[in-house]
N, C-alpha and C positions, 0 to 999 in steps of 0.2 A: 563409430570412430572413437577410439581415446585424445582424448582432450577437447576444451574447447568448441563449440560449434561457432561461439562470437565472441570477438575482445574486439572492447575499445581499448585503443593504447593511447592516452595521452592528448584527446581526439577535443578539437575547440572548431566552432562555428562564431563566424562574425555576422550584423547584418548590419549596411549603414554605420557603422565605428563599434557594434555594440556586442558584444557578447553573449551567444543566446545559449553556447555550452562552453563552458570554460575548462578545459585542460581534465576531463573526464576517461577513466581508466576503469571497466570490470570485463569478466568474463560471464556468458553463459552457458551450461552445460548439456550435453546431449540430453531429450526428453524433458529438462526443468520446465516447470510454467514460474518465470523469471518477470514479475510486475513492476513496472516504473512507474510512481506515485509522485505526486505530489501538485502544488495548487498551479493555477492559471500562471504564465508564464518565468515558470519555476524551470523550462527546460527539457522539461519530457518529450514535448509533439516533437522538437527538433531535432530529438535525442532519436526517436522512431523513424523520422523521416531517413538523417544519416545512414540509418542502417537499413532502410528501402530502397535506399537510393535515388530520392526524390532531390535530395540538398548531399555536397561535397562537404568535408572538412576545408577548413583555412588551409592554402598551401602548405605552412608551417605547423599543421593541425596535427597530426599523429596519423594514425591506421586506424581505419576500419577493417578488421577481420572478418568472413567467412568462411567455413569450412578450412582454416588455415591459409586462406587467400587474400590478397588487400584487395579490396574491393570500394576503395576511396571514390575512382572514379566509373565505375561501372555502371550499366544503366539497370532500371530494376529490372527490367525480365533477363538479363544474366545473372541475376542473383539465385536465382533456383529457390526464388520464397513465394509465399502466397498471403493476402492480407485480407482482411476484415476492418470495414471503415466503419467510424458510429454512425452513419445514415443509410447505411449497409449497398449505396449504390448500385441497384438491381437494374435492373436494361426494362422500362415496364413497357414495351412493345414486344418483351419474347414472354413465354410460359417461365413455371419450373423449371421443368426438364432443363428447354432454350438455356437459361442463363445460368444452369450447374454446366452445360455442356460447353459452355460456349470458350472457355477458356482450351479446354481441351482437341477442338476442332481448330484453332487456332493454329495449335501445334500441330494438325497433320494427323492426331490419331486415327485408325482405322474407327468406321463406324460403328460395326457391332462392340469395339472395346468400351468406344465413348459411350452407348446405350447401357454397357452391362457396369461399366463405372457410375455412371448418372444415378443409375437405380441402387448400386449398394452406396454411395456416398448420401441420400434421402434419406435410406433406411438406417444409416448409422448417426441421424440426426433426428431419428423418431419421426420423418414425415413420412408417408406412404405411397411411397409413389402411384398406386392405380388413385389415390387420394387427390394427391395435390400436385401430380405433373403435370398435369394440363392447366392448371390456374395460374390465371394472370400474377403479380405481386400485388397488385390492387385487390383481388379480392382474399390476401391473407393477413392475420393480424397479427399485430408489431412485433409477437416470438415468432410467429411463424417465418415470417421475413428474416429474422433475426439467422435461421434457423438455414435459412436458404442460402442467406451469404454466407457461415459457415461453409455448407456442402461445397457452395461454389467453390472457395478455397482451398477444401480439403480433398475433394476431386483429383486435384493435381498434385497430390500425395507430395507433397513438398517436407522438408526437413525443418523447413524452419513455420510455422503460423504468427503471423504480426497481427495484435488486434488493437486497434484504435478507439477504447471509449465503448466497445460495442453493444453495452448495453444499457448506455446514456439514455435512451430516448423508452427506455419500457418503465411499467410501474411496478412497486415495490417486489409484491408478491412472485412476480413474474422475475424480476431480476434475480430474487433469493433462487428460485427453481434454476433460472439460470446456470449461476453461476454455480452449480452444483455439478449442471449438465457438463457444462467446459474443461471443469476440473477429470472428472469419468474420461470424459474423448481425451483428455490430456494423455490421463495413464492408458489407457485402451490402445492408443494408436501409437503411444512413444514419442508424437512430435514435440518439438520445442518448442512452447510456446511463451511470448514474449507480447506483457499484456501492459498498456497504458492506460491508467485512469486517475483519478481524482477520490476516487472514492476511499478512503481510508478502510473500511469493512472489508468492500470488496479485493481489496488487497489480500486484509490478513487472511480472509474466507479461503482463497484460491490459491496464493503464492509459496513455492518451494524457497525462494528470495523475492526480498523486496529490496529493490534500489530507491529509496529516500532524496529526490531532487529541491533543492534549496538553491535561490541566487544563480543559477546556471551550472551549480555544481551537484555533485554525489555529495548529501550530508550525511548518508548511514546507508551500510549496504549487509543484511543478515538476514537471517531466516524471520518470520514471524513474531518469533517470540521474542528473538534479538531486539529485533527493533523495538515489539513495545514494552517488554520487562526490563531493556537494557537502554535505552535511548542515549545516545551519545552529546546531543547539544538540545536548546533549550526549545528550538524549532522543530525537534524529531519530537519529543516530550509535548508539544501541545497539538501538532497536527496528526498525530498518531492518537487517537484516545484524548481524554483529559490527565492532567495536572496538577496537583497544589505545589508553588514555586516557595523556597526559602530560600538565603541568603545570611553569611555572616563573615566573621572573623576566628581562622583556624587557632584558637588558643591553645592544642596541646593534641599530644596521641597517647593514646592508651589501651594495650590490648586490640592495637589491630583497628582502631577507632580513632577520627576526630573528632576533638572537641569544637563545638564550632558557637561561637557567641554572638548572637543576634544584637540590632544597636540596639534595642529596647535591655539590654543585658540577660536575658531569658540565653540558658544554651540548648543544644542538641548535639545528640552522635551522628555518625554517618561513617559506616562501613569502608574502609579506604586498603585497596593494596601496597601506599606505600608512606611513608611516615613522613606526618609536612608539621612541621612548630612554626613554620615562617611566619605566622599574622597576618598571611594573605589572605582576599575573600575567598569566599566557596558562594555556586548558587547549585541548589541542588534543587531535585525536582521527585513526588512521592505521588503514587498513582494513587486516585479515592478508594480504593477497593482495599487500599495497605495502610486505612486509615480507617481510627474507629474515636467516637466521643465516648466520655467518659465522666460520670462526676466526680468534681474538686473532692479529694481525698482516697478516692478508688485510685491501688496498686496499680499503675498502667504497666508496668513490668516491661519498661523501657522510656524513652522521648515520651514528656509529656507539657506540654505549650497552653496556659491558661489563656482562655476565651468565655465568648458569649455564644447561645444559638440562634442565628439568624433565620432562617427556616426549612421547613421538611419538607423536599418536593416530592410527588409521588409521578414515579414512570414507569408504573405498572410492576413491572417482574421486581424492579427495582426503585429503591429509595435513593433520594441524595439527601443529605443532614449536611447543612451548610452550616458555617460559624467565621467569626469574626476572631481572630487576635488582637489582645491587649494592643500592639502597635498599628492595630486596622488591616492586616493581611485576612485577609480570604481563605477559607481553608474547606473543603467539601470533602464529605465521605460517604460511599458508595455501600450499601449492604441491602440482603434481599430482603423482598416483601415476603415477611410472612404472615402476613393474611391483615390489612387494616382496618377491615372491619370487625376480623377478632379480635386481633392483636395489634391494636394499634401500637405505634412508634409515642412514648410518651417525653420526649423533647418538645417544647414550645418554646418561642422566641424570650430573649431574653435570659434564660436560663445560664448559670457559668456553667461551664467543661472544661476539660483538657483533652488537648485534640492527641493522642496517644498513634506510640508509631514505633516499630525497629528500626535500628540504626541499618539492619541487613535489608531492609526495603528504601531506602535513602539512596536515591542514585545522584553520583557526583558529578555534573555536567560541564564539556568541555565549553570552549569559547571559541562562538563562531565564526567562520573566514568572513572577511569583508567582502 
């Protein structure tokens, strides 16, 4: 279809007096895998639910769309979707097979389709069905399972895939392999899929967009990169990635640049599209990785803010080289390990720097809705 498979328009959920999605508006697009992020009652589950149709909008709430249809009040199986729950909710009195099938006997389908669906929907989830159709859920382990509610879902060849968290409960190793898998079946089969978690990685890992949920609302809604190369407020900026936050007073523009004056009176630049002299503050916010120490007198060949080195942490692939500003900000900078038992990092605490930086990696952060 052209356009849209989901909008919300303008779409608010009350519970008890209190707002648990606030006046929230996107779209998702045929085949996108579309992930809603973000922390513990920030408004996501509620957000999923709406559009399963487990929870209405407020009377006064907006539209929930499907396939170009308002679907405000509909129940979920007129929705034409299929879900994946993070506890993946298996039936453990049936087999395999039983609870891939079980959805689809429901509807009436003929038996030989339900068998010959049953068995290519396993097999496009890498279980083998002469394998693992006849085991219980109890005897498969937590991918396996994982793997099974998939099929079950995707059986009923729906347009839309809703996944809830669903790989909350596996461990690390197994989730990266994951989330690998999910992304493949995304492009493989063309469904939509629309994915809720917490996890910041697995966002940027898997997502075509990611909707950024803050306070009940949309704080940022872009592609991957958008979000963490561009971060819009100071909350997309910490829960996305790390941060080093600065703040000042815009003294002047130049060349496409503010000038911006810290109260310690130290300035910096910061990249600006449009020309502000007002003396207003800025807080702007600089990813560690666009950030490098440097010794007192080295050309930093841009923004350079005298400090101390607080210390070297080592996280294996990567270092962080933390430091302190002259007015006590905190400032950390990210660069690889190359090798510290060869090549050790020769920063020890104590030591002055200048914490060095382009004014074209200086992102200028908006101020957040209440």
């Amino acid at each position: 279809m052209s356009g849209p498979v989901v909008a919300f328009r303008n779409v608010s959920k009350t519970f008890n007096g209190s707002k648990a999605v606030r006046n929230i508006s996107f779209e998702i697009q045929p085949g996108e895998f579309f992930s809603i992020l973000g922390p513990s009652g920030c408004g996501k589950t509620t957000t999923l639910r709406l559009l399963a149709g487990f929870e209405s909008p407020d009377d006064d709430g907006g539209e929930v769309r499907i396939l170009d249809k308002v679907v405000n009040h509909a129940r979920p199986y007129e929705r034409n979707i299929s879900m994946v729950f993070q506890n993946y909710a298996l039936f453990p009195h049936l087999s395999v097979e039983q609870n891939v099938a079980f959805g689809l006997e429901r509807r009436g389908v003929a038996k030989a389709e339900v068998a010959s669906r049953v068995k290519a929907a396993l097999e496009g989830v890498r279980l083998a069905p002469e394998t693992f159709g006849k085991r219980a859920p109890s005897a498969l382990s937590g991918g396996q399972r994982q793997r099974v509610a998939l099929a079950r879902a995707l059986v009923l060849q729906p347009p839309i895939l809703l996944l809830d968290e669903p790989l909350g409960a596996l461990d690390l190793k197994l989730r990266k392999e994951m989330q690998y898998e999910l992304k493949q079946l995304n492009r493989r089969l063309g469904i939509t899929f629309v994915y809720v978690t917490h996890d910041q990685e697995e966002a940027l890992t898997m997502s075509d967009r990611i909707a950024v949920m803050d306070n009940a609302r949309v704080a940022q809604l872009g592609s991957p990169a958008e979000i963490y190369e561009r971060p819009r407020t100071a909350f997309v900026a910490r829960f996305i990635g790390e941060s080093n936050f600065l703040s000042g007073t815009v003294v002047g523009f130049e060349g496409g640049q503010l000038r911006v004056r810290r109260d310690d009176g130290t300035e910096f630049r910061a990249a600006a599209t449009e020309e502000r002299t007002d003396g207003g503050k800025v807080h702007v916010a600089l990813r560690p990785e666009r950030l490098r120490f440097v010794p007192p007198g080295h050309d930093a060949d841009g923004n350079a803010l005298p400090g101390k080195i607080k210390a070297v942490v080592y996280r294996g692939e990567m270092l962080h080289v933390r430091a302190t500003l002259a007015d006590g900000t905190d400032m950390t900078a990210a660069m690889s390990n190359e090798g510290q038992l060869r090549l050790p990092v020769s920063w020890k605490e104590g030591d002055p720097c200048l914490a060095a930086f382009a004014a074209e990696d200086v992102r200028i952060l908006e101020a957040e809705a209440s």
